[in-house]
N, C-alpha and C positions, 0 to 999 in steps of 0.2 A: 504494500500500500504506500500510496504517495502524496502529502498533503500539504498545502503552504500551509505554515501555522503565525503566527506573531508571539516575540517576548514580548512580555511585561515587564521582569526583572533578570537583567545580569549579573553573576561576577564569574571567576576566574575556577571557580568550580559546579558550576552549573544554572541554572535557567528557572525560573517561570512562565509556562508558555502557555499559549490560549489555540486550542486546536478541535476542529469540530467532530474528529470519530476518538472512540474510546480506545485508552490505550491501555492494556492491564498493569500492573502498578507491578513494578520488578522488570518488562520488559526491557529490553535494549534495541532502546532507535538510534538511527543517523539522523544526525544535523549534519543539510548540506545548506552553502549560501548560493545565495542567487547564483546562476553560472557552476555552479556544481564543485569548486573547490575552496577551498580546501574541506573534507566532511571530518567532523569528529562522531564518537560513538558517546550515548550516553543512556541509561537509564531510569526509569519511571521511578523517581524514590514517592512519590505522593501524589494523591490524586485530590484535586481540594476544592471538586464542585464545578459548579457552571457561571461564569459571569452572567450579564445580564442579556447581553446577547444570547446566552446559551451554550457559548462555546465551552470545552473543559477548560479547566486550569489545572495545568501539568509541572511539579517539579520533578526537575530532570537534574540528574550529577554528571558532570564529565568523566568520561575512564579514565583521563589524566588530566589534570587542573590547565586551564589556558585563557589566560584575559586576550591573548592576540587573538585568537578566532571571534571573539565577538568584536574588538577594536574592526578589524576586517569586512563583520558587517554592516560595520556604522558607516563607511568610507565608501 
């Protein structure tokens, strides 16, 4: 499965993400950016409901800690 989703919240070990299909809470997804590189791997550590739009809200952990992958999506 493949889905654009949106942060909320960064840092250098993982994400708050808002994303519309359910993802089981332990899974391991890829974050890729736009353009498709650089992808990291991360994991569903929490699952924390639905904003108001509906979408879920997803905390995710990095497999390995990186503030340059998200500095990368901000540019």
């Amino acid at each position: 499965m493949r889905e654009q989703g949106e942060t909320e919240v960064v840092s250098a070990h993982g994400a708050l993400l808002k994303i519309s299909t359910r993802v089981p809470q332990g899974d391991i997804v890829t974050l890729m950016r736009p353009g498709g590189n650089p992808a990291k791997l991360a994991r569903v550590a929490t699952i924390l409901g639905r904003d108001a739009d509906g979408r879920l809200r997803l905390a995710v952990e990095l497999d390995t800690p990186s503030l340059e992958f998200w500095v990368e999506l901000a540019r």
